[in-house]
C-alpha positions in Angstrom: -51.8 -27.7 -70.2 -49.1 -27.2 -67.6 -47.4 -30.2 -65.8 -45.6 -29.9 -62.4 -43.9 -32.6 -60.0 -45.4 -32.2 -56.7 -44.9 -33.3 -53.3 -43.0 -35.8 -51.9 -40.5 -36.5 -54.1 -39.6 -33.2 -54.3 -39.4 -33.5 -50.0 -37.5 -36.5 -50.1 -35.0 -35.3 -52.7 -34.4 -32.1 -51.0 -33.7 -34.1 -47.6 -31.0 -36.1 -49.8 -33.4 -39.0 -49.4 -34.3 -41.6 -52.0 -37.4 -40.9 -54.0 -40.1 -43.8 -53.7 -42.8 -42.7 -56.4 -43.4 -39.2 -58.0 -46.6 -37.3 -58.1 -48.0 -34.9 -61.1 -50.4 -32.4 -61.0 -51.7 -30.8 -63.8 -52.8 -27.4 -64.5 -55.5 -26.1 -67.2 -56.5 -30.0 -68.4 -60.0 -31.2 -68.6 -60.6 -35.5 -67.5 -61.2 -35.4 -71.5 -58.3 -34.5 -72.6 -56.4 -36.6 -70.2 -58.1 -39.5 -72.1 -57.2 -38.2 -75.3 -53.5 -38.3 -74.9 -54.0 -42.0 -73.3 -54.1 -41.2 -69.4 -56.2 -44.1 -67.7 -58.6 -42.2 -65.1 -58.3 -44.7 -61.9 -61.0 -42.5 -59.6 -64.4 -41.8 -59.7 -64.4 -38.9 -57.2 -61.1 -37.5 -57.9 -59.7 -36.9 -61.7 -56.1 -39.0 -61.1 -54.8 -40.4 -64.0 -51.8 -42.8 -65.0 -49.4 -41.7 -67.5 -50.1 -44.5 -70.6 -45.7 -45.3 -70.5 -44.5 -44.9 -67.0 -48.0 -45.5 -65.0 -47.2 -43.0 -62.9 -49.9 -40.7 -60.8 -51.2 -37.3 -62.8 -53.8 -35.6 -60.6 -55.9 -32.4 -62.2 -55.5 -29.5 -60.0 -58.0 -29.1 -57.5 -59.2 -26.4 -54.8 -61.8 -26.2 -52.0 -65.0 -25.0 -53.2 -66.0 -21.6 -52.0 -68.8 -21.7 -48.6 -72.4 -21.9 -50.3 -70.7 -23.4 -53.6 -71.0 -27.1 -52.7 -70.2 -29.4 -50.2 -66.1 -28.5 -49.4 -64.4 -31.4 -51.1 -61.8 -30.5 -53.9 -63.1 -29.5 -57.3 -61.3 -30.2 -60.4 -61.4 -27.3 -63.0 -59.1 -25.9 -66.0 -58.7 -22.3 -63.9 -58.1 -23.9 -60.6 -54.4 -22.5 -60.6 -51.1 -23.9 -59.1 -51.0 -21.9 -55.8 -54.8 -23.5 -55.3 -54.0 -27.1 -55.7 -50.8 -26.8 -53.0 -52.7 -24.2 -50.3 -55.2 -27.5 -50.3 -52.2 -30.1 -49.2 -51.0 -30.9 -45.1 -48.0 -29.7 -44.7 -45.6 -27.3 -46.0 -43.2 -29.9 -46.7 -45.9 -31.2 -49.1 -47.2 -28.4 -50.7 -44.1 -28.2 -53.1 -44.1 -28.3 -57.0 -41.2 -28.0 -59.9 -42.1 -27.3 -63.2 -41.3 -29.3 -66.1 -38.2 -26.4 -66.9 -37.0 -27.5 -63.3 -37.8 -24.1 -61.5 -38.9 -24.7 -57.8 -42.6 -23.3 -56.8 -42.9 -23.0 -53.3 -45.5 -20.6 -51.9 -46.0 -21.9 -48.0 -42.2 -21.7 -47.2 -41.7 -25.5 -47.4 -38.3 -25.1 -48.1 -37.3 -23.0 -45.2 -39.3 -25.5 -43.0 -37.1 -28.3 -44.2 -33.9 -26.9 -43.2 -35.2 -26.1 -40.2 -36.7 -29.4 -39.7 -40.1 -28.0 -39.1 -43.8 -30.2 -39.7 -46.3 -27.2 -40.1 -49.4 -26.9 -42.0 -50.3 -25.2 -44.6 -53.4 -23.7 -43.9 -56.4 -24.2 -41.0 -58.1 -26.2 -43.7 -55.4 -29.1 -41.9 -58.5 -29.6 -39.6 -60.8 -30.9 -42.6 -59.3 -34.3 -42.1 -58.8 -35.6 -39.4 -56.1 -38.7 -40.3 -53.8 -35.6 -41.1 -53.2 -35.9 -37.6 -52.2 -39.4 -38.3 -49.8 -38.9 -41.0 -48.2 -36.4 -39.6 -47.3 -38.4 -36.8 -46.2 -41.0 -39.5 -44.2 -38.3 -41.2 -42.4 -37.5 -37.3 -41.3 -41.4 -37.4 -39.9 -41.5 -40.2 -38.0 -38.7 -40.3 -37.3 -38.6 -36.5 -33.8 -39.6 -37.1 -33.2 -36.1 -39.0 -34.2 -34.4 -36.2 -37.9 -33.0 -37.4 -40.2 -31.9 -34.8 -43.7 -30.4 -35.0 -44.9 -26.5 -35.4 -46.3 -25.4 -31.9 -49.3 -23.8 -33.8 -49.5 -27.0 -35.9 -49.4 -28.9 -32.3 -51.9 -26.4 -30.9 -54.0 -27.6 -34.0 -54.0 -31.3 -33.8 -54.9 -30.3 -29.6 -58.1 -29.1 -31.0 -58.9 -31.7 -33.1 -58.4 -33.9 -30.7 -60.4 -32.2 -27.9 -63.5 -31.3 -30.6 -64.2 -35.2 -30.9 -62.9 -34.7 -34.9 -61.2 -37.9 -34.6 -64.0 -39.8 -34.0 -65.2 -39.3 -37.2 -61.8 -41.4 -39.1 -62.5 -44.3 -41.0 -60.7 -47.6 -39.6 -59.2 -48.6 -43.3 -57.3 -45.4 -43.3 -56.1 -45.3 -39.6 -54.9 -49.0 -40.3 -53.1 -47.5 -43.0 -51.5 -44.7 -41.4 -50.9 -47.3 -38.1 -49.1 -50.2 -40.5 -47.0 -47.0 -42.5 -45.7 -45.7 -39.0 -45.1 -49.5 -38.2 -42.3 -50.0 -41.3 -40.8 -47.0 -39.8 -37.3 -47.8 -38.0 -38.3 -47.1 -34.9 -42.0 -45.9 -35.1 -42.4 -45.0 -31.5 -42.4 -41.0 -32.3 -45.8 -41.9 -34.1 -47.5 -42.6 -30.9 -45.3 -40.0 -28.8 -46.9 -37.7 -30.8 -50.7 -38.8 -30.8 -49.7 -38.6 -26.9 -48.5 -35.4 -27.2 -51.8 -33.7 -29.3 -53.9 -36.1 -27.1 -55.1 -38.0 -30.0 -53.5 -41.7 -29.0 -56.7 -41.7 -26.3 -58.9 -41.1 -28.8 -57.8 -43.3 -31.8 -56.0 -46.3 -30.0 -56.9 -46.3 -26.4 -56.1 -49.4 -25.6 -52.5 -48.2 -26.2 -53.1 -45.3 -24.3 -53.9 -46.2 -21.0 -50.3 -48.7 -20.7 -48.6 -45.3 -19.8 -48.5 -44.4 -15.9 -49.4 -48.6 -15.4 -46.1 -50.1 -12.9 -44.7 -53.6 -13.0 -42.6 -55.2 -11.1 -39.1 -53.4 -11.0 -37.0 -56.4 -10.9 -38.7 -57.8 -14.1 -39.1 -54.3 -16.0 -36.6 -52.1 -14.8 -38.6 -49.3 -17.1 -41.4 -49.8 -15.0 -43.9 -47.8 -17.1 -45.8 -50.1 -19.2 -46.1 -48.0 -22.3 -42.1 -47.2 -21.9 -41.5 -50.7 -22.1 -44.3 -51.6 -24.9 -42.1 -49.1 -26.9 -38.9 -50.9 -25.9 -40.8 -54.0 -27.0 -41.7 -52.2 -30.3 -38.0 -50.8 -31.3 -36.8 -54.4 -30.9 -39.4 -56.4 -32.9 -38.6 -53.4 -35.3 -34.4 -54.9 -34.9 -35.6 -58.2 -34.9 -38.0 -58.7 -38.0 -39.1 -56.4 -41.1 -42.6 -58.5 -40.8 -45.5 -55.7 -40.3 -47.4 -58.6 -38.0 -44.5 -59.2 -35.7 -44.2 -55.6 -35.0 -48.0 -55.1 -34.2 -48.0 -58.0 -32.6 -45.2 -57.1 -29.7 -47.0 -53.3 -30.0 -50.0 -55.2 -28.4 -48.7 -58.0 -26.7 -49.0 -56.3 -23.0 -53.0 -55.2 -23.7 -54.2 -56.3 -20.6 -52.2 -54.5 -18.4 -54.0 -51.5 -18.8 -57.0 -52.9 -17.6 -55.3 -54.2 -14.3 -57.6 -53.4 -10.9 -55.4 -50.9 -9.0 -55.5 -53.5 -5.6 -53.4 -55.9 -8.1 -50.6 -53.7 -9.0 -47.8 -53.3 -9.7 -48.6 -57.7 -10.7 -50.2 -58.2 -13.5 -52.2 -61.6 -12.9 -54.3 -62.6 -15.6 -53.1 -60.0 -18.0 -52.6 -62.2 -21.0 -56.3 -63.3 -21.5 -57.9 -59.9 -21.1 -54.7 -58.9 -23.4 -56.3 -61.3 -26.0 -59.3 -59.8 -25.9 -58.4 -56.2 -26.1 -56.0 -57.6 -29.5 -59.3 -59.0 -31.0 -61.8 -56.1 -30.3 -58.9 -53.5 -31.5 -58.5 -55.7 -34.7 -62.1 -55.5 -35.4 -62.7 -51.8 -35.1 -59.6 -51.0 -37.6 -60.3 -54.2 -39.7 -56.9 -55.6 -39.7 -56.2 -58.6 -42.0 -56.4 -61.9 -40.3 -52.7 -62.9 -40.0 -52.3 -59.7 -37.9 -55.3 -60.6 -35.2 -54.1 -64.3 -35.1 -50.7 -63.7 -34.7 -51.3 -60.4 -31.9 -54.2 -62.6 -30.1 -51.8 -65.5 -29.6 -48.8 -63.3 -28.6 -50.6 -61.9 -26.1 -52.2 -65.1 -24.8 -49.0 -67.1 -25.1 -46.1 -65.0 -24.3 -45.4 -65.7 -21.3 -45.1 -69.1 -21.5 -42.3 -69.1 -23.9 -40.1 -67.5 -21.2 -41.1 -69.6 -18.6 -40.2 -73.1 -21.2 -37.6 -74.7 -18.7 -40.8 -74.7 -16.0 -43.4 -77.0 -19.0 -43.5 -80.3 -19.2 -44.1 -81.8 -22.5 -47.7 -82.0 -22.3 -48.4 -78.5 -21.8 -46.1 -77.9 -24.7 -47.5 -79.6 -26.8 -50.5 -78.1 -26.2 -49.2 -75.1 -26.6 -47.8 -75.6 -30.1 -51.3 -77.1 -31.0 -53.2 -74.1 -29.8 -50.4 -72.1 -31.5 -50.9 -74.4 -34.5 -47.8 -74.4 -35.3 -47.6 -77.6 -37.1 -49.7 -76.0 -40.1 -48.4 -72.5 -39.3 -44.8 -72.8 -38.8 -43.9 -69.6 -40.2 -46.5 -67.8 -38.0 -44.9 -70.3 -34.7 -41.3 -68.0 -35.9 -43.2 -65.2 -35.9 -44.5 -65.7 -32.4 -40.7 -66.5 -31.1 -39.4 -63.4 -32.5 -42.4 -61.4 -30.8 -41.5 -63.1 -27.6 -37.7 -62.5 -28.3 -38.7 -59.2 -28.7 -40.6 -58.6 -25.3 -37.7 -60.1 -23.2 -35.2 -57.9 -25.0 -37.4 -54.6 -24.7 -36.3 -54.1 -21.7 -34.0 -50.9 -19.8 -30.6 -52.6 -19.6 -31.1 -55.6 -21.3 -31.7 -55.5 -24.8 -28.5 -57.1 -25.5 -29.0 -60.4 -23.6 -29.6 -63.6 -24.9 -32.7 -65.5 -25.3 -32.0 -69.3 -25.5 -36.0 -70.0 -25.0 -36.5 -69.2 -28.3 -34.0 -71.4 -29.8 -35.1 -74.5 -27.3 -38.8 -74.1 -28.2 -37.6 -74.4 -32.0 -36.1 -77.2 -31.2 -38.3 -79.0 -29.8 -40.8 -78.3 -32.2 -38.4 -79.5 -35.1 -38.3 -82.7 -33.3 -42.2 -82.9 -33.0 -42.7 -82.6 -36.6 -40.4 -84.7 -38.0 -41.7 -87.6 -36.1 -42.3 -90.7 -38.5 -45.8 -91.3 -39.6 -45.5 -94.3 -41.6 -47.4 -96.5 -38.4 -50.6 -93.2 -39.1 -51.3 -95.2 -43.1 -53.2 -97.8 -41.0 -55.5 -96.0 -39.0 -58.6 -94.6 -40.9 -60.4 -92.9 -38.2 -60.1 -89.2 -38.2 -59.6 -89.2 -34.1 -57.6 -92.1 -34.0 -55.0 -90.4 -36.5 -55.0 -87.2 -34.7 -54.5 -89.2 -31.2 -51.8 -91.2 -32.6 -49.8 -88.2 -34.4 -50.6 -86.0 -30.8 -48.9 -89.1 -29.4 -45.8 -89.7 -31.7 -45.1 -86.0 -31.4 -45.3 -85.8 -27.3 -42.8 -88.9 -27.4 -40.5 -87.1 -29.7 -40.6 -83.8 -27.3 -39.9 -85.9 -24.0 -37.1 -87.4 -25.7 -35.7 -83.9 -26.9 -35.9 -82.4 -23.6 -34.1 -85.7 -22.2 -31.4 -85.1 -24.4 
């Protein structure tokens, strides 16, 4: 039994980066002596183990089977050698492994591809999965700040994939994960320049897609382009909050202005409705968790009325902190701020200038719910308490905006 470190720690060290998690592979094992030595096996279709002290990952090496041997997916075996299990990985960059004596195996040239900054796969076996296209977009934002760009044969690849309908074929749990990882990125917008780039963004998220080459109205949007400034929206959510939701939510908040009739442009009238509907059917094909759709749908409804607060009266807002449901939500009604902070500062020229609506509409809602409710103990009607507290808190807001 041979054990080597593999992948990306070995990457990450190499780029002077910190190392998250390390990966083992192991060479010559059987699954029954893993469970000798006290490995727990965590996967029925793939023999990963985790070490009985330190928990972490120990995979048996595995190859592709052989055409007319079985159905293509990776084999564990005792003879599957070293060389095997990395010519089956993505990229170069990945297909790296250090014994336990600390000598560096690296048979694809990963190393020469990481000082030239260089994503490049392995093998044409790349195309066997088709969210490889996804993570290596992931892989171009975070690591766009070091300058990495992709192989033009890798790039000539992914084109292919794309074209062949390949990407049809990816299951929505792991695009959401590829999506959310590109997402904690610093700035993740090199993850979709690059699925524009292969041609995969119209295939996977083409809701996104179809922003770019859309006009607005240059004296609002000096950008112009929607899917520049959905970007520009993006990188400052990214500034502005570390909350996954806030940043999909100001990704998706301008929906609907891709599916503006050409007689309407470059105005975008009714955009925020059809934008809500685009955020829930997108949220239903990848299966995002619920406090992303509520949060996107709502942005996209209701963004534009937090810039336009000076122009409501207190009626209409508090409506629309009800229909925000802010009062049992407040930390999704911050989130909501920040994603409309966001999408006034995402903007060519002025990402630097204030935004007093969001501090106003916090403080009017602060005044709405700290309204006494003392008078509410004798009403036992459901309706009649929720008219009354409705009441109380439209009071308190007319008297903060008097103020």
């Amino acid at each position: 039994m041979r054990i080597f470190l593999v992948g990306g720690a070995l990457r990450d060290r190499l780029l002077g980066l910190p190392v998250r998690e390390r990966d083992f592979v192991v060479v010559g094992a059987t699954a029954e002596q893993m469970l000798e030595q006290g490995f727990q096996q965590v996967g029925r279709d793939f023999p990963v183990f985790l070490h009985p002290q330190t928990h972490e990952e120990y995979a048996l090496a595995r190859s592709r089977r052989r055409p007319g041997k079985g159905d293509g997916r990776p084999h564990a075996d005792p003879s599957v050698s070293l060389e095997e299990d990395l010519a089956r990985r993505d990229l170069t960059i990945n297909a790296l492994a250090e014994s336990e004596d600390g000598l560096l195996i690296d048979p694809f040239g990963g190393r020469q591809d990481l000082r030239a900054r260089l994503l490049r796969h392995v093998s044409p076996a790349f195309t066997e999965d088709p969210v490889r296209v996804l993570r290596l977009a992931r892989f171009m934002a975070r690591y766009q700040g070091l300058g990495f760009r992709v192989a033009e044969e890798t790039l000539v690849l992914m084109r292919r994939m794309a074209e062949s309908g390949a990407l049809d074929a990816l299951v929505a749990e792991r695009v959401w994960q590829e999506l959310t990882g590109a997402l904690a990125c610093e700035d993740p917008r090199p993850f979709f320049d690059t699925l524009r780039c292969c041609g995969a963004l119209v295939r996977v998220f083409p809701e996104i897609d179809r922003l770019w080459g859309v006009p607005q109205p240059k004296h609002w949007h000096p950008e112009i382009d929607c899917g520049i400034h959905s970007m520009l929206v993006l990188r400052m959510a990214c500034r502005l909050s570390p909350l996954l939701e806030v940043r999909f939510a100001a990704l998706t908040h301008d929906l609907g202005k891709g599916t503006t009739p050409d007689e309407m442009l470059p105005s975008h009238h009714g955009h925020e409705a059809r934008g809500a509907r685009l955020v829930g059917r997108l949220c239903e094909r990848l299966r995002a968790p619920k406090r992303f759709r509520l949060l996107a749908e709502r942005c996209a409804n209701y963004h534009g009325l937090c810039h336009r607060l000076d122009e409501l009266n207190p009626r209409t807002i508090i409506r629309l902190l009800e229909r925000l449901d802010a009062f049992r939500q407040p930390e999704a009604f911050a989130s909501y701020l920040l994603v409309c902070e966001a999408d006034y500062r995402g903007r060519q020229g002025r990402e630097n200038r204030p935004y007093p609506q969001a501090r106003e509409f916090q403080r009017l809602f602060d005044a709405a719910r700290q309204v006494d409710t003392c008078t509410l103990q004798y009403l036992s009607d459901g309706r009649a308490i929720g008219k009354a507290l409705h009441d109380l808190r439209l009071a308190a807001i007319k008297a903060a905006k008097s103020q």
